[in-house]
C-alpha positions in Angstrom: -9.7 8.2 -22.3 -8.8 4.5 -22.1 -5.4 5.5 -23.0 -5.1 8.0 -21.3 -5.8 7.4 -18.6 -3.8 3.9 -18.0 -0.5 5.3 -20.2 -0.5 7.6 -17.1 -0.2 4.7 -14.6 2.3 2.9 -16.9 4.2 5.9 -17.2 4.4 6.3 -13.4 5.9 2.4 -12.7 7.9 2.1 -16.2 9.3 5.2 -16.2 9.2 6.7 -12.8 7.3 9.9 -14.6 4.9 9.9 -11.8 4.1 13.5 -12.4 3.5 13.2 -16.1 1.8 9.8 -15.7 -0.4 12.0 -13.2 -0.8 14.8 -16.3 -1.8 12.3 -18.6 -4.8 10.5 -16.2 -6.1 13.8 -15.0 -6.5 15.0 -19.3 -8.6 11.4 -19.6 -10.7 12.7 -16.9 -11.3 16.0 -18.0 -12.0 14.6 -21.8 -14.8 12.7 -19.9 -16.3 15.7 -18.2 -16.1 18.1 -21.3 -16.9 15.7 -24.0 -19.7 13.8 -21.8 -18.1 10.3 -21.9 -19.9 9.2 -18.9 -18.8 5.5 -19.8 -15.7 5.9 -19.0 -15.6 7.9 -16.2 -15.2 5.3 -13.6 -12.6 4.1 -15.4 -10.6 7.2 -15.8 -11.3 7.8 -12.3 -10.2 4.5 -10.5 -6.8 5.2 -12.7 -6.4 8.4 -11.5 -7.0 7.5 -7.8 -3.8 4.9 -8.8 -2.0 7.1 -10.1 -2.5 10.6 -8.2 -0.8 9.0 -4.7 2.6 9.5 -6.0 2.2 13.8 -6.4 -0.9 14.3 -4.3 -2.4 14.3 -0.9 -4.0 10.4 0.1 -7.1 12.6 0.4 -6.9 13.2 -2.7 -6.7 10.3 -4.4 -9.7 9.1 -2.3 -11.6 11.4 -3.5 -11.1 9.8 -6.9 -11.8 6.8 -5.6 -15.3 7.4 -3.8 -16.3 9.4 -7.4 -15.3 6.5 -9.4 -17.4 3.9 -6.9 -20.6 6.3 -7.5 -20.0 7.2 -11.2 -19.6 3.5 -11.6 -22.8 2.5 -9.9 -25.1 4.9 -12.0 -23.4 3.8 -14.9 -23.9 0.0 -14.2 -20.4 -0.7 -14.9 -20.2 -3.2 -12.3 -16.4 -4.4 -12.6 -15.4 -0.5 -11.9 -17.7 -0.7 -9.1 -15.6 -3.5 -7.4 -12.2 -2.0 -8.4 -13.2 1.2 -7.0 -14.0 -0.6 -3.6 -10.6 -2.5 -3.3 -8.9 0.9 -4.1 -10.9 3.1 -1.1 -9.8 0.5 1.3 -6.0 0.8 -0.3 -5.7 4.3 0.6 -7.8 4.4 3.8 -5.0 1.8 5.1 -1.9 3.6 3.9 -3.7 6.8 5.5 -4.3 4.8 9.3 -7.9 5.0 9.1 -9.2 3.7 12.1 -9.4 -0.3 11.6 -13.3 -0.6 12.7 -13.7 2.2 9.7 -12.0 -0.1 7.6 -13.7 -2.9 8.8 -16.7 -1.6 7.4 -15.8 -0.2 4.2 -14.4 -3.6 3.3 -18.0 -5.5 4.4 -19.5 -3.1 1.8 -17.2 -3.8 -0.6 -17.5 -7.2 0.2 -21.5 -7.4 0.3 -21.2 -5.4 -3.4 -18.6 -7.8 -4.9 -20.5 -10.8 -3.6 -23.7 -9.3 -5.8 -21.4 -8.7 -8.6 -20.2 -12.1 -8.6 -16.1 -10.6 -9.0 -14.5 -13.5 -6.6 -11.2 -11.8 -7.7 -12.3 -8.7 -5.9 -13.7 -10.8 -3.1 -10.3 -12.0 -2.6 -8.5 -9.2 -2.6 -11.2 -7.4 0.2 -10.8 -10.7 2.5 -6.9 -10.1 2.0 -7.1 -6.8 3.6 -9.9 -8.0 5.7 -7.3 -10.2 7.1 -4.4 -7.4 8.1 -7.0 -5.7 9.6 -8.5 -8.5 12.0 -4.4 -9.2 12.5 -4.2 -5.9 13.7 -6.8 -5.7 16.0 -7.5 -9.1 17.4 -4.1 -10.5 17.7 -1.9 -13.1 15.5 -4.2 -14.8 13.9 -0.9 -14.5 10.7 1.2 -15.5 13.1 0.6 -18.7 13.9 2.4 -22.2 12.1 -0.7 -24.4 13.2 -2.8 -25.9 10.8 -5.8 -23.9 10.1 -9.0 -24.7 7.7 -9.6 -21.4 7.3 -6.2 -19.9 6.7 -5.2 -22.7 4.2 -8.4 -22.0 2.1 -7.8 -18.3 2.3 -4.2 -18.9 1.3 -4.6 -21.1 -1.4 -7.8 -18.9 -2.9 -5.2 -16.0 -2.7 -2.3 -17.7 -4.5 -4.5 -19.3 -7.1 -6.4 -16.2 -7.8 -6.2 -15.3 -11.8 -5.8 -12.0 -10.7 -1.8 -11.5 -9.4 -2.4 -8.7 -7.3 -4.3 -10.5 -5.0 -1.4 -13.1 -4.2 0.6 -9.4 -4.1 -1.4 -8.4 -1.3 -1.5 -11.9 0.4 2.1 -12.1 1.1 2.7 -8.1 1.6 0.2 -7.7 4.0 1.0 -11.3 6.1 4.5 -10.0 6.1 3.7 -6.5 7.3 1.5 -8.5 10.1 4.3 -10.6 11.0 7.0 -7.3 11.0 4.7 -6.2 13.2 4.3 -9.0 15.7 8.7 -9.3 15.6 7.9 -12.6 13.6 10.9 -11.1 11.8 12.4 -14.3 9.5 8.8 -15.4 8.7 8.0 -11.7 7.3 11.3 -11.5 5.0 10.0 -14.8 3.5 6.3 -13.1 3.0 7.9 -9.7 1.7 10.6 -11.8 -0.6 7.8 -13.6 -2.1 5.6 -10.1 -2.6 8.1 -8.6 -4.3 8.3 -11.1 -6.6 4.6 -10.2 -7.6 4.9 -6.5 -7.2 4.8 -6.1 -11.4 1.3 -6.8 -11.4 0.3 -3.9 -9.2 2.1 -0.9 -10.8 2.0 2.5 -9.5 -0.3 1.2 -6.8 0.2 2.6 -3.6 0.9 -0.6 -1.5 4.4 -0.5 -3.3 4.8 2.2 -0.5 4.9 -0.5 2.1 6.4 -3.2 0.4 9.8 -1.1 0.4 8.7 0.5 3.6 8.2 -2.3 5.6 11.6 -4.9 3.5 13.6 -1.6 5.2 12.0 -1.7 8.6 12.2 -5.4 8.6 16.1 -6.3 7.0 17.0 -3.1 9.6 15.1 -5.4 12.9 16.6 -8.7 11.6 20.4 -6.8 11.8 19.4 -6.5 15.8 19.6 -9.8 16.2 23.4 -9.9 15.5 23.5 -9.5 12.2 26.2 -7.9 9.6 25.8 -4.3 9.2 27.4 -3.7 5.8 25.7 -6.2 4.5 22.2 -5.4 5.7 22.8 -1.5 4.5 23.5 -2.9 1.1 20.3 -4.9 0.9 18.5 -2.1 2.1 19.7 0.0 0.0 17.0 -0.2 -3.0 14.1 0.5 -0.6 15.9 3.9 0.8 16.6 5.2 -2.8 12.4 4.7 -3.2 11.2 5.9 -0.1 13.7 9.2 -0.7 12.7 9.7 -4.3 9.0 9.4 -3.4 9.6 12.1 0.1 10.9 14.5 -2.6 8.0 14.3 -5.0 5.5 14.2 -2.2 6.7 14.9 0.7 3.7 14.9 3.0 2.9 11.3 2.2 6.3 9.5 2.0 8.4 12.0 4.0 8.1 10.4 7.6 8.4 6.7 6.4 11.9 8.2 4.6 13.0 9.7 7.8 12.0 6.5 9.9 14.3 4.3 7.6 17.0 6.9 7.5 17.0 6.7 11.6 17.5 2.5 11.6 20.0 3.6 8.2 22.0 6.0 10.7 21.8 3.2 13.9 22.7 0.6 11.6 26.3 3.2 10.8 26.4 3.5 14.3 25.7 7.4 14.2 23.8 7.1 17.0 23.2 11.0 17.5 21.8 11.4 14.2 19.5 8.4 14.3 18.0 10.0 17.3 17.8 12.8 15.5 15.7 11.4 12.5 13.9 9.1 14.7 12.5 12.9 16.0 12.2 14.0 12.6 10.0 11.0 11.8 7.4 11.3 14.8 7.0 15.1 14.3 6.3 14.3 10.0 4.2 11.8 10.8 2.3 13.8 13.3 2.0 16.6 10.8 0.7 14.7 7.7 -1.7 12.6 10.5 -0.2 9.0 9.6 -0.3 7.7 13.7 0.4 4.5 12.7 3.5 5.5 11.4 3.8 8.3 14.4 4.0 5.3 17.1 6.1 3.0 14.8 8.7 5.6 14.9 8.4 6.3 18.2 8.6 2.3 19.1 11.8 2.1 17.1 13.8 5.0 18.6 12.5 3.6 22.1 
């Protein structure tokens, strides 16, 4: 079920199979319910949650998520437990979850990891901890000044064993800096998250590390910038975001129309941008992402 389940998830990042790397985790969980592997059912679980994003609803894979956290806990397997935490917060960002909702999933996450004694989980909750308290109290990413606290928090981050950690360090200060038109600083964060983006495969934080390189190479190009040469970089993250809208369109189809409106301002097709800067509000309004909803309505303002 091991196997199984985690061949799936390789599949899906290797190979771009997300459906059959979705096929192959949901048979490791159903091997655990009919053969009575309880063991490994948080396991299987945690990897579908990873995994399922790509074909199904974000409900869906929460789902997963929230099963693998209890099946986890009444097995005792403690370092499940953890991952299962960091993964409910994951997809209760990407959905917009309300940010004091967050806020408190990631204390309990926290409050469990701290009992566990999984720094590496620690640091990965007070990563997203971070974006969130960016979001809602200000620039606290945004800021040059010498800080205690933000050098300890960046160095624990970029030292941490675990590489997804530093992932989410620099994706999520460059998504705060996009977001506060810190536009230079944030191509630096998302250049260096890229980098790092091997060691979190098929996990759905990819989704707005090509999201927001688009959003943000497309705001640098207002400043004066050259066109062609800002299509071309930008290229890559379109040919993601458009190959994810047509696997699963109610999750990735509004952030592929958003980009294809700055795609279709930066051509200078101004009547079509407008056009799919409509297209993105109304997605996003459908599939409920109001984060994304008032982005695209920001950006065609």
């Amino acid at each position: 079920t091991h196997g199984f389940s985690w061949f799936g998830v390789a599949l899906a990042h290797q190979y771009k199979a997300y459906e059959d790397g979705a096929a192959f985790a949901g048979v490791a969980h159903t091997l655990v319910q009919e053969r009575g592997y309880s063991s490994s059912q948080s396991t299987t679980l945690v990897a579908l949650d990873q995994v399922s994003v790509w074909t199904q609803p974000l409900s869906h894979a929460l789902e997963h998520a929230r099963s693998a956290l209890a099946s986890s806990y009444n097995a005792g397997n403690l370092t499940m437990s953890c991952y299962a935490c960091n993964h409910i917060v994951s997809d209760l960002l990407v959905m917009g979850e309300h940010l004091e909702r967050v806020e408190q999933e990631i204390e309990r996450g926290l409050e469990f990891a701290r009992r566990a004694r999984f720094n590496d989980v620690q640091g990965a909750l007070h990563t997203q901890a971070r974006l969130v308290r960016a979001l809602r109290l200000g620039r606290i990413w945004q800021s040059e000044e010498p800080s205690t606290e933000r050098q300890a928090l960046e160095e624990q981050a970029c030292n941490s064993a675990m590489t997804p950690v530093a992932f989410w360090w620099w994706l999520f200060k460059g998504v705060a800096r996009f977001l506060y038109r810190d536009f230079d600083s944030a191509a630096q964060c998302l250049e260096k998250a890229n980098t790092l983006a091997w060691s979190t495969p098929a996990h759905i934080h990819l989704l707005e590390l090509h999201f927001f390189s688009a959003l943000n190479l497309s705001a640098s190009c207002r400043q004066g910038g050259d066109s062609a040469a800002t299509l071309a970089l930008m290229t890559p993250h379109v040919q993601k975001l458009e190959g994810w809208a047509a696997l699963n369109p109610q999750t990735f189809k509004d952030k592929a129309l958003l980009v294809g409106a700055e795609v279709a301002r930066l051509q200078g097709d101004a009547m079509r941008a407008m056009s799919l800067y409509e297209e993105a509000v109304t997605a996003a309004a459908n599939a409920g992402f109001v984060h994304v909803q008032a982005l695209a309505h920001e950006l065609a303002g």
